[in-house]
N, C-alpha and C positions, 0 to 999 in steps of 0.2 A: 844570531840563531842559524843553524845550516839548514842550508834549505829544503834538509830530507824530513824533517821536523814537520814539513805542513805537508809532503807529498806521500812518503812511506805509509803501507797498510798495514804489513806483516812486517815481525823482526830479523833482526839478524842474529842467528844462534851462535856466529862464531864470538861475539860479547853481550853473550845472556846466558847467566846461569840459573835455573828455576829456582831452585829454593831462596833464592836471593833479588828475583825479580821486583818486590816490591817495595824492597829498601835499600837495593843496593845505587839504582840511579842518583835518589839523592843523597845519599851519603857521600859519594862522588860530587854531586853538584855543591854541596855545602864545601867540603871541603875547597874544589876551586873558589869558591866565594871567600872564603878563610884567605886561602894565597893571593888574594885580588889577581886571577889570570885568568879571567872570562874570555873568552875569541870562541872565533866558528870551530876552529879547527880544534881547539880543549875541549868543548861543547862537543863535538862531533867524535869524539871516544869513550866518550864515557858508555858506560854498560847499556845496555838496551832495557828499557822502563816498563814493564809487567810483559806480556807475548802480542797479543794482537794488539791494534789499533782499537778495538771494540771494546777492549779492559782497561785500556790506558796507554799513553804514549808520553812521550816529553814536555810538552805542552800540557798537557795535562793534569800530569806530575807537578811541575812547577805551579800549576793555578794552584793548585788544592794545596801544595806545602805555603803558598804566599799568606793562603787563607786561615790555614789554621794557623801562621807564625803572626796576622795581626790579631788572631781570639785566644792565641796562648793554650792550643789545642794539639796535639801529639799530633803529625801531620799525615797519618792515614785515618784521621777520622773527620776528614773530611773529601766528598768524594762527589764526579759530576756526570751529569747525566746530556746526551742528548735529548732525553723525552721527561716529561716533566710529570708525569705517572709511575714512571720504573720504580723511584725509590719508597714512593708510598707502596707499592705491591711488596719491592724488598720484604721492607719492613713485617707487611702483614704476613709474609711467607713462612719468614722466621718466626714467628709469635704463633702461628699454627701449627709448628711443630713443639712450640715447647705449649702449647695450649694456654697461650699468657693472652689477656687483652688488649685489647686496641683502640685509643682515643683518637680521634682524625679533629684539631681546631684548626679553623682558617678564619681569618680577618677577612676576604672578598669572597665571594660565591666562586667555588670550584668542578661546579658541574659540567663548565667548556670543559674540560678537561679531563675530570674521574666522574665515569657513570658507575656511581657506588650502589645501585642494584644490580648492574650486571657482574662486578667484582665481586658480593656476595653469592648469587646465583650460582656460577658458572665456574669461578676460580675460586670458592668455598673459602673465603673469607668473611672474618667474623669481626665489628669493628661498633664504635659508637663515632658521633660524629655532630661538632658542636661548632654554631659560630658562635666567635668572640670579638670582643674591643679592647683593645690597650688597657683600657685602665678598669676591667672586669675583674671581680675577684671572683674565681669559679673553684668548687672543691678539688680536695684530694683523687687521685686517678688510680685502683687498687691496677697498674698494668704499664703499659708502654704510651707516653705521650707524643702527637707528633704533631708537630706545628708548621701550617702550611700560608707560606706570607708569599702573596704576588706582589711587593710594594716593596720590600727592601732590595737598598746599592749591593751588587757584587759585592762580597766581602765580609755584610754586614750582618750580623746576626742578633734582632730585635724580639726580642724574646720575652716574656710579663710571665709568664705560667712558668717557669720553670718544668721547660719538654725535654723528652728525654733526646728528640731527635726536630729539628729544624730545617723544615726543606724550602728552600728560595728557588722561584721559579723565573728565567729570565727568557719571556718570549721566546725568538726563535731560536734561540743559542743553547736552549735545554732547562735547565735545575744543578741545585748544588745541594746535598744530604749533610749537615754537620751534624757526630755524634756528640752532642752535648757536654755527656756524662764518662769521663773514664769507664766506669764497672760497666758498661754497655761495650766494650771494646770485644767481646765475643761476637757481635754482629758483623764487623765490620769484612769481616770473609765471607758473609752470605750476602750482603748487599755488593759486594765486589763479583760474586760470582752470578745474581742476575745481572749484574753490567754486562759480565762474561758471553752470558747465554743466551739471554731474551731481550737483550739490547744491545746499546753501544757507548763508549764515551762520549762526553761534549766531543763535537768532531776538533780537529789540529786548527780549523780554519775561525772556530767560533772561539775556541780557548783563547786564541791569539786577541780577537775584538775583547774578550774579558778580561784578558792581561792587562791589555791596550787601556781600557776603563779604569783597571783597578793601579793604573798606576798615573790616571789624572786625563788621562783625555773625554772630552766631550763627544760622545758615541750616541745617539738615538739606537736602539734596539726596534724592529721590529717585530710583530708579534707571529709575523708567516712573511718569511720570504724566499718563498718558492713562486715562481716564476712562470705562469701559464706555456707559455708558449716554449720554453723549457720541456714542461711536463710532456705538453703534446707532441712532441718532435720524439720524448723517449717513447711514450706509446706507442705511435706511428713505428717507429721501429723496433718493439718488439715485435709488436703485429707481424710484420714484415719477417722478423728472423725465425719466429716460432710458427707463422702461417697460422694465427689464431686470428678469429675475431672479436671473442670475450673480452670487456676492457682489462686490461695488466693492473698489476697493483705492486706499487713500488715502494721499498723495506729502505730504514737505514741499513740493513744490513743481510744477509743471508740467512744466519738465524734469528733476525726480530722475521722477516716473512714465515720463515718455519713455524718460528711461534704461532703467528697470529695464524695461518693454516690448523694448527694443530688446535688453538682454544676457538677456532671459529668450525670446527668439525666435531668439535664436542659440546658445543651448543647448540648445533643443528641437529646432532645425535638426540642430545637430550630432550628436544623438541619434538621430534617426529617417533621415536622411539624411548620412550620413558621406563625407566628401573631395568632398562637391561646394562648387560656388561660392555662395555667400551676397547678393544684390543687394538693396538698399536703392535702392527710386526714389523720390527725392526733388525737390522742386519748389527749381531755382538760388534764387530769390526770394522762397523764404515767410518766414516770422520768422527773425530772423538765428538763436537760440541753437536751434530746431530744425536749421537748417541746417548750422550749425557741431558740432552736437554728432553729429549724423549724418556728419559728415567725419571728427570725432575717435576716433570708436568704428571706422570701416572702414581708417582711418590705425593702429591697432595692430592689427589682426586680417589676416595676410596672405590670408584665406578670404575677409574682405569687402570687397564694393567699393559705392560710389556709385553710380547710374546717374540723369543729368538727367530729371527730366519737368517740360516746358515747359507751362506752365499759362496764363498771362498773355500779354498785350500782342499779342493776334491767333493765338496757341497754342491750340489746343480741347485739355481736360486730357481727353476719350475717346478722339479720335485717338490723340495722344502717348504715351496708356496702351496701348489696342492694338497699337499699332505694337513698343513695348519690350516686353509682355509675350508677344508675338510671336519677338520674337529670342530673350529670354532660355529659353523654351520650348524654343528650336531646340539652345540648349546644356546643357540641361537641368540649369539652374539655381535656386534657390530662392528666387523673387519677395517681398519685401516692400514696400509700397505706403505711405508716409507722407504725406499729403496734407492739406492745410485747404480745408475747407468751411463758408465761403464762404472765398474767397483773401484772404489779406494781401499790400498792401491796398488790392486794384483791388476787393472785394467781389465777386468773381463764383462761380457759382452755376453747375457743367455739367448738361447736359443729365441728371438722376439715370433717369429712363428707359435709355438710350445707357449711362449708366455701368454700370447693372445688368445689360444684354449684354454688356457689355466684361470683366465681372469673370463673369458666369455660362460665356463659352463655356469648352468644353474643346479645351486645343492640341496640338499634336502635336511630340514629341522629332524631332530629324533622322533617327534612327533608326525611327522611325513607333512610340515608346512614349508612354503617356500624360503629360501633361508635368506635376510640381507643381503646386497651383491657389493662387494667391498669399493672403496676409494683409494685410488693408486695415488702417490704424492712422492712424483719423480724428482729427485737429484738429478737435475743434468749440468753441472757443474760443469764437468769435463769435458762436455760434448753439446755447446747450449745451441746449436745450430744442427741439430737433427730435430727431426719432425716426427713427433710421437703423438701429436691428438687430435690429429684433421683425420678425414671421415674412414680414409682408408689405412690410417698408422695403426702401431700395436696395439695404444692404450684407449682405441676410439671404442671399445664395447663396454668399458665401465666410466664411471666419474673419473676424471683425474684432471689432477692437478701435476704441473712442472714448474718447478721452481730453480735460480741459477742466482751462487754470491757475485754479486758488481765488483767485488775485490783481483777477481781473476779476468777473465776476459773480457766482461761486459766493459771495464772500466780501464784495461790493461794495470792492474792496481795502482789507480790513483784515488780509489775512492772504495769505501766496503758497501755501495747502495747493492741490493739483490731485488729479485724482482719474480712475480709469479703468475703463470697463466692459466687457465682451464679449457677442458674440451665443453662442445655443446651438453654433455651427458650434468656437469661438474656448472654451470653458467651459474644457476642458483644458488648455490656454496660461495661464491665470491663475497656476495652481500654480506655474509657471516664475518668472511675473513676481514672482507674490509671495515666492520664495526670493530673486529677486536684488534687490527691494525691501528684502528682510530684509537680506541679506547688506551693500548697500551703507549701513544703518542711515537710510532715506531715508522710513521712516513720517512720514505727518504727525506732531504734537507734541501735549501735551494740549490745550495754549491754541488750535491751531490748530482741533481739533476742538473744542472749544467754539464758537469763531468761527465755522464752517461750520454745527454745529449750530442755532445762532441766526440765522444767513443764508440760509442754502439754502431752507426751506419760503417764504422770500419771492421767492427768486428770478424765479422766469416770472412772475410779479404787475410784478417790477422792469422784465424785459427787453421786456414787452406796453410799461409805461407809458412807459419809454425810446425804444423804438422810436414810438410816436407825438411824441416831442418832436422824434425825428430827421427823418422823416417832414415835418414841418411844417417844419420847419429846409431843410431839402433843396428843398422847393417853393418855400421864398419866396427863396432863390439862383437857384435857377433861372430863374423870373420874372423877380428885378430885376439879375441879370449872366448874362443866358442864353448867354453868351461860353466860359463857362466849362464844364468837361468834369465832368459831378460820374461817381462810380463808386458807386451804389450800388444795391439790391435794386429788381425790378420791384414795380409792386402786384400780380402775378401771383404772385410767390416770393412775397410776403408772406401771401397768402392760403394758400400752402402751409406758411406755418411760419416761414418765414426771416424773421425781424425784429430785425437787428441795430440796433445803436444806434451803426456807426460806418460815417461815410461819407470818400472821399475826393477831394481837391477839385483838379483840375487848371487853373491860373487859364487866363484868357488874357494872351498877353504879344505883345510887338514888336522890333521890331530890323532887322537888314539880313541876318545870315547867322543859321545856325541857333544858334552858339558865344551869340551875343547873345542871342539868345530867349530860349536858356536860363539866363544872367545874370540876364536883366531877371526871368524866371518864381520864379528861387531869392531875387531881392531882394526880390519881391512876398509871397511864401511868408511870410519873416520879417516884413517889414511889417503883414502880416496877426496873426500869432501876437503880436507886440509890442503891438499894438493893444489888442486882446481882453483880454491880461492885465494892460495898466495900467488897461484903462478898466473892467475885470468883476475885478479881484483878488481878489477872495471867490470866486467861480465860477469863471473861464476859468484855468487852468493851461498855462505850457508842460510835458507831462509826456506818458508813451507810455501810460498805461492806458486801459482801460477799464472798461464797467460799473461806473463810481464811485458813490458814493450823492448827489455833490452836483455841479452842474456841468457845464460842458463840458472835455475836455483835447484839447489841441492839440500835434500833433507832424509833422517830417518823416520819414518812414518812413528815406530814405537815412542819415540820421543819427541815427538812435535802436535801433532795432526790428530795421533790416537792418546792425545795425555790422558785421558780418563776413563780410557776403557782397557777392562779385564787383562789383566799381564796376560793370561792365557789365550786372549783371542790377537795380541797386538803381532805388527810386521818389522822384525828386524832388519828390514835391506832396505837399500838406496833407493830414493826415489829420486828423478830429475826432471825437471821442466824446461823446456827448451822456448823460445818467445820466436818471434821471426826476423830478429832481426840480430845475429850473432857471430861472431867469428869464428864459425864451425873448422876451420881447419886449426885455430890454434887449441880445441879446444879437443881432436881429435891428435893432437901433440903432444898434449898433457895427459891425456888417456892413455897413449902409447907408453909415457914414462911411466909411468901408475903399473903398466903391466909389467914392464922389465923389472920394478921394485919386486913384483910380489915374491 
């Protein structure tokens, strides 16, 4: 096995093709199996296995093809979870939209685990729900069966009802979803896409113990192993780098925290404010899976809706705020605010004075009542060591929450754990978040807080010295192709805190009509990126992270980062991430060749 297999978060775009992401790995890996010429190094070319870590990786890939080659099951229909909740929600997600029912049997009591009144309530799910025994004979199911067994071996799928879907729960290592039934094989892109969105794979590290299992070793599983003195060491230093005192609440991932933020603000909503409208304003263009996963939660909840706020490309994010938090006011509806500061990934940085009147005034109902005062729910990805919610930062006059993916700096990506804080206004909201953190089984993992523990106290050490390499990187473009449009921090933000380590590069290009320009700007993009990672192969990556520990990574925002959002709002230029530890002069040599190409 190579050992990027259990370290890698994000992939590498220079052997991943998307339309082909989810069968082209093992097609490749069958094949080497065919030739009998398994090694690290055969292993280690083969295509890169669906895009994040969060959807699936190598390990991953192989559990699930093992699994369905001993049930004689097509091998994407079987599929594995970190969280032992994800794939029952899947499930009922997809059967809400085509309006089909839902049978929930389980063999043991699954209440640790699905609080099936708050899934009805909250996430509008509509299900019946039966325990059974082996040798029960219980009727016909006019709907979707799903059979939920805490007792079966990895692998095994012990079945009496003929279900249509089998989910095996194994402690701390997560669940595995077998679809059953061929003719059910239209699901199997919707439960891959809440893997995508509102959770994560079995992580590389548990895949590996499951392999390990299903190929004869004697493993005891635990049922939680997360590690106290782990967990407190990461809180201690969240505390510490965000200057909160609210306890942190720590995510397998970036977007399972998102999630559980977003379904734990819409249970609070619906508590304190009953039959009103719910609005989630969201930037068309920031990271695709924020943006898509904010359309997928407002797409099953008939209470909530999206509302655009225009950030970028000649947009001021204070106007576009005041102005919707303005209307929404007028209809006296319940404002949430999800925004990244600084933007992905024009890096821009609003006026945070201006922001802090936009979010302090008080507005007025049509009716001349006092109107809701919204909830800010910062991205600080980029920037997780600026201080936005202690007493005198920008976002300390409303609720707010900040949240940051463990896949970039917090972890230097070794790990995808995220994590999320609140200011004193926002302490109460936590509680929320943290029952539907619990509920969707979406804690980070123990390996994970290990990882974070070990990474986090270096952090701001990391993002100072990163930010100087980028810094230096950025000036000497400038200089020597001043043509070109860079997007990145003033020394003025810098001096206030903002010191990202990633800039974006819009080249300059030529042509006769605009159609051309922007041909000739997207062949230059790649020529670039191709460049860098033949001639730096140890360093330059085509890949979408950030905050690495080694290197620079290279990506186009429109094709990676923003997959699922609007062609019209998406960014065709370079992005690059610089880490702090790099060989900036060869890297500043290969740039220079790049320029004399053009």
């Amino acid at each position: 096995m190579p050992a990027d297999w259990l370290k890698l978060t994000t992939h590498r775009l220079d052997i991943y093709e998307e339309k082909l992401a989810k069968t082209q790995f093992l097609e490749h890996f069958e094949s080497l199996l065919k030739s009998n010429s398994i090694d690290a190094e055969q292993l280690n070319q083969l295509p890169t296995a669906y895009d994040y870590i969060r959807l699936g990786h190598p390990l991953s890939s192989i559990l699930e093809w093992a699994i369905a080659e001993l049930n004689q099951l097509p091998f994407d229909h079987v599929i594995s979870f970190s969280s032992k909740t994800a794939p029952i929600l899947a499930v009922l997600r997809k059967n809400l939209f085509l309006s089909r029912k839902t049978q929930l049997l389980y063999t043991e009591n699954i209440s640790n685990f699905f609080g099936a009144e708050l899934v009805r309530e909250i996430y509008g799910y509509q299900f019946d729900m039966k325990k059974v025994s082996a040798e029960e004979e219980i009727p016909d199911f006019d709907g979707s069966r799903v059979l939920i067994s805490q007792s079966s071996a990895i692998g095994e799928i012990q079945d009496d009802f003929n279900s249509d879907f089998v989910i095996t729960t194994h402690g701390s290592l997560g669940s595995i979803i077998h679809i059953t039934k061929k003719e059910h094989a239209s699901y199997i892109g919707e439960i891959q896409h809440v893997r995508r969105r509102e959770t994560i794979a079995m992580t590389p590290a548990n895949c590996l113990i499951a392999l390990e299992i299903l190929a004869g070793k004697s493993i005891k599983i635990p049922q939680d192993d997360r590690d106290v003195n782990y967990k407190d060491d990461v809180f201690v230093s969240i505390a510490n780098i965000t200057s909160t005192d609210v306890k942190p609440l720590v995510a397998s991932s970036g977007l399972s925290i998102q999630y559980a933020i977003m379904m734990g603000l819409i249970h609070d909503a619906m508590e304190k404010h009953p039959g009103k409208e719910l609005k989630f304003i969201v930037p068309p263009n920031c990271y695709g899976g924020t943006n898509d996963q904010a359309r997928r939660v407002a797409a099953a909840l008939p209470h909530v809706e999206i509302v655009d706020l225009p950030v970028d490309a000649g947009n001021d994010m204070n106007q576009s705020l005041d102005r919707i938090l303005t209307e929404l006011a007028e209809k006296d509806a319940v404002p949430f605010i999800i925004a990244e500061i600084p933007t992905n990934p024009r890096v821009e940085v609003p006026d945070l004075d201006r922001l802090k009147e936009v979010l302090s005034q008080t507005r007025q109902t049509k009716n001349g009542e006092t109107a809701i005062e919204p909830v800010f729910i910062l991205d600080q990805t980029f920037c997780p060591n600026v201080h936005f919610l202690g007493e005198e930062n920008t976002l300390s006059v409303v609720p707010a929450i900040a949240y940051a993916s463990g896949s970039k700096f917090p972890s230097g990506g070794e790990c995808t754990a995220g994590y999320c804080v609140a200011n004193q206004k926002a302490e109460e909201l936590m509680d929320k978040i943290g029952l539907h953190l619990a509920l969707c089984d979406n804690e980070a993992t123990g390996q994970q807080y290990e990882i974070l523990a070990r990474q986090l106290p270096s952090m701001n050490q990391r993002i100072q010295d990163a930010y100087i390499n980028t810094r230096e990187f950025v000036n000497f473009i400038q200089v020597n192709l001043p043509e070109a449009k860079i997007n990145f921090v003033s020394e003025e933000l810098a001096e206030r805190g903002f010191t990202p380590s990633v800039f974006s590069l819009d080249l300059p290009t030529k042509g006769n009509t605009p159609e051309e320009k922007e041909a000739h700007k997207r062949e230059l993009n790649l020529q670039l990126i191709d460049l860098m990672i033949t001639k730096i192969p140890d360093e330059s990556k085509f890949c979408v992270s950030y905050g690495q520990l080694k290197g620079c990574y290279w990506t186009i925002p429109a094709t990676s980062t923003q997959g699922t959002t609007k062609e019209g709002d998406k960014d065709y230029i370079v992005r690059a991430s610089v880490s702090h530890h790099i060989d900036l002069e060869k890297h500043k040599k290969v740039f220079m060749e790049f320029i004399q190409r053009m």
